[in-house]
Phi, psi and omega in degrees: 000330185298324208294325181289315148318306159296005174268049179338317178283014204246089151290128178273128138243155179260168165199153172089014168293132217199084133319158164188151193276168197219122186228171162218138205019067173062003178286148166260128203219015143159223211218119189244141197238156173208145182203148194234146165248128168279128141250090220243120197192129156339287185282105166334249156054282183310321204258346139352301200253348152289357204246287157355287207277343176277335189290345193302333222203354176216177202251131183277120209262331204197162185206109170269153166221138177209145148340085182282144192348262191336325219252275165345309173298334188265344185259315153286348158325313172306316215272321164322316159314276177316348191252329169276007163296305212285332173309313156311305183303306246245337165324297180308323148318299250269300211295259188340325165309307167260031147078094206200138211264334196182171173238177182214108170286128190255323154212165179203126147258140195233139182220161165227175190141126177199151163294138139330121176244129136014068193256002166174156181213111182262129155249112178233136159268344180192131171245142133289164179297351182276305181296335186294103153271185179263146152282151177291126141256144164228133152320301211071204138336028243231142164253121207252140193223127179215151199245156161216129185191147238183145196241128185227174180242161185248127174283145166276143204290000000 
């Protein structure tokens, strides 16, 4: 925690903490402990070289990349704009297909949402210190997703 902890650009929280006995012919003869850390930062970089330097003595289990709040929030606003236009339009075909002067919207739902993605899962039971490298981050991608969907009435002509 010290070592993570001194990485300002890094936030730490723990999780998961988890005993379980270790017997050997049925005696118990200690404790295997598992306790898990989030680390969480803007900057590749930082945490690159925190994840590098916690591997000497610990195991990397998963590496996630997600959108931060602002940057999801400003992609679906956009992206709620544009999907309810297309919605108009095609409501407005809908109409006109049945010769019809207009609609009347009777209900609409805009839903968001996307999973974190997953970008690589290392299972290690033990490195050595020669071996713990930092890991390459690359962002990638993401897919930010907004539904649009609705119910109209056809005015009579």
């Amino acid at each position: 925690m010290e070592t993570a902890k001194a990485q300002p650009e890094v936030q730490v929280q723990t999780l998961d903490y988890s005993t379980a006995p270790v017997y050997e012919k049925q005696r118990l003869t200690g404790w295997r402990v598992s306790q898990q850390l989030r680390l969480r930062s803007e900057n590749a970089g930082a945490l690159s070289e925190l994840i590098g330097q916690l591997q000497e003595r610990l195991a990397a289990r998963s590496i996630e990349y997600q959108l931060s709040p602002e940057k999801r929030s400003a992609a679906e606003r956009q992206l709620v704009v544009e999907a309810i236009a297309s919605f108009k339009r095609r409501a407005r075909l809908v109409a006109e297909q049945f010769e019809r002067p207009d609609y009347r919207l009777v209900e609409l739902q805009v839903s968001t949402g996307s999973e974190p993605i997953r970008m690589r899962s290392v299972r290690a039971a033990a490195m050595s210190a020669e071996a713990a490298v930092a890991p390459v981050l690359e962002a990638g991608t993401q897919r930010v997703e907004v539904h649009v969907s609705g119910t109209i009435e056809l005015a009579l002509p």
